[in-house]
C-alpha positions as CSV (number, residue, x, y, z in Angstrom):
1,X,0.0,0.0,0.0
2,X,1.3,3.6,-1.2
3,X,1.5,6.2,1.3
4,X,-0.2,9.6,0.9
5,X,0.7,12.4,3.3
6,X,-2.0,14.8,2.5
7,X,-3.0,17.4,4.6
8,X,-6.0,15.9,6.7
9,X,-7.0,19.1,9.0
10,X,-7.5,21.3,5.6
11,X,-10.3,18.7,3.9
12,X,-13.7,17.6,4.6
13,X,-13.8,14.0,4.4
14,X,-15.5,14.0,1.1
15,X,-12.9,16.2,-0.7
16,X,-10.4,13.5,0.8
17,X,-12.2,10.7,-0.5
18,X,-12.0,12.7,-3.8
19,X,-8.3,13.1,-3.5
20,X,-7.5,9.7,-3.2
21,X,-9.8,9.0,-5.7
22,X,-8.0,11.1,-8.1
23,X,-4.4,9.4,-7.2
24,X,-5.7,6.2,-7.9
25,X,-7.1,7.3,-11.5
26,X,-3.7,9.1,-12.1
27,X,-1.8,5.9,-10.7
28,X,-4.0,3.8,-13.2
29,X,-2.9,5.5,-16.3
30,X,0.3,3.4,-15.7
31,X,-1.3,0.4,-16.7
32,X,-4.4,1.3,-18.8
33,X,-5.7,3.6,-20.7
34,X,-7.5,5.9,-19.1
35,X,-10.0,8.2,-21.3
36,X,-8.8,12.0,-21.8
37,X,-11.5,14.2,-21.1
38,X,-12.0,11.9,-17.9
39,X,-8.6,12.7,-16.4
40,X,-9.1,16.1,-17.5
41,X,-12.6,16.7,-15.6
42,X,-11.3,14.8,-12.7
43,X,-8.4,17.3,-12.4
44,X,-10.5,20.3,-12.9
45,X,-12.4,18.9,-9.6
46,X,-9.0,18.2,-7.7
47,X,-7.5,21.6,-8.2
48,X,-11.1,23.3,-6.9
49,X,-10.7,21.6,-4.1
50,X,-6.7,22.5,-3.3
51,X,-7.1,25.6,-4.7
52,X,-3.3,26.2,-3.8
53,X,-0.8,25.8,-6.6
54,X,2.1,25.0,-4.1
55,X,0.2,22.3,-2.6
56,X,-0.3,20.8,-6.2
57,X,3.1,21.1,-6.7
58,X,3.8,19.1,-3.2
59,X,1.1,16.3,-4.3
60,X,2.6,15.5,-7.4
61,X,6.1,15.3,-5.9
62,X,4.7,12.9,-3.1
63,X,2.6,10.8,-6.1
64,X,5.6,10.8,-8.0
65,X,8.0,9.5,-5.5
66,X,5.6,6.8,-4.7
67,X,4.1,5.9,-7.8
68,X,6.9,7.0,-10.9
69,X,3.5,8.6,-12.6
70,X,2.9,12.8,-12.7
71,X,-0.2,14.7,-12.0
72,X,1.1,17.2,-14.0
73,X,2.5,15.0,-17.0
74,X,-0.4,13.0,-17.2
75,X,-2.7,15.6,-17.2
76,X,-0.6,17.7,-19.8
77,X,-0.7,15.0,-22.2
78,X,-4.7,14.1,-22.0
79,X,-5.0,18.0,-22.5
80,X,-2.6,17.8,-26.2
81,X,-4.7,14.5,-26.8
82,X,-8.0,16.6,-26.7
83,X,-6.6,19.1,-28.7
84,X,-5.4,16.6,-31.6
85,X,-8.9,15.1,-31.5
86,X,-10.7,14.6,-34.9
């Protein structure tokens, strides 16, 4: 089991739920395919509910470290897939 050090005290337990939610559907991208415009929306979701860039920053370090896959990277290239779509 990964460990996630988020910040407990700042999150209702729903938005927490959502958070590890969205790790998980990052994290899966390693090995499926996960659809574009999914990731997209369900990033658009996790950054309303951090609403702190530095604290993005610090979450995709920690995801990184413990899973080799980027919030940021993943995300980036869903966003050039949707713009390359037919």
């Amino acid at each position: 089991m990964k460990e996630y050090r988020i910040d407990y005290d700042m999150f209702t337990t729903a938005e927490i739920v959502k958070i590890f939610a969205f790790f998980a559907l990052i994290e899966s991208t390693k090995k499926r395919s996960v659809s574009p415009s999914l990731l997209v929306e369900k990033y658009q979701e996790y950054r309303t509910i951090l609403n702190n860039k530095s604290l993005e920053k610090k979450y995709d370090k920690m995801l990184f470290t413990n899973t080799k896959v980027s919030i940021y990277e993943t995300i980036k290239q869903a966003k050039e897939k949707l713009n390359h779509a037919p």
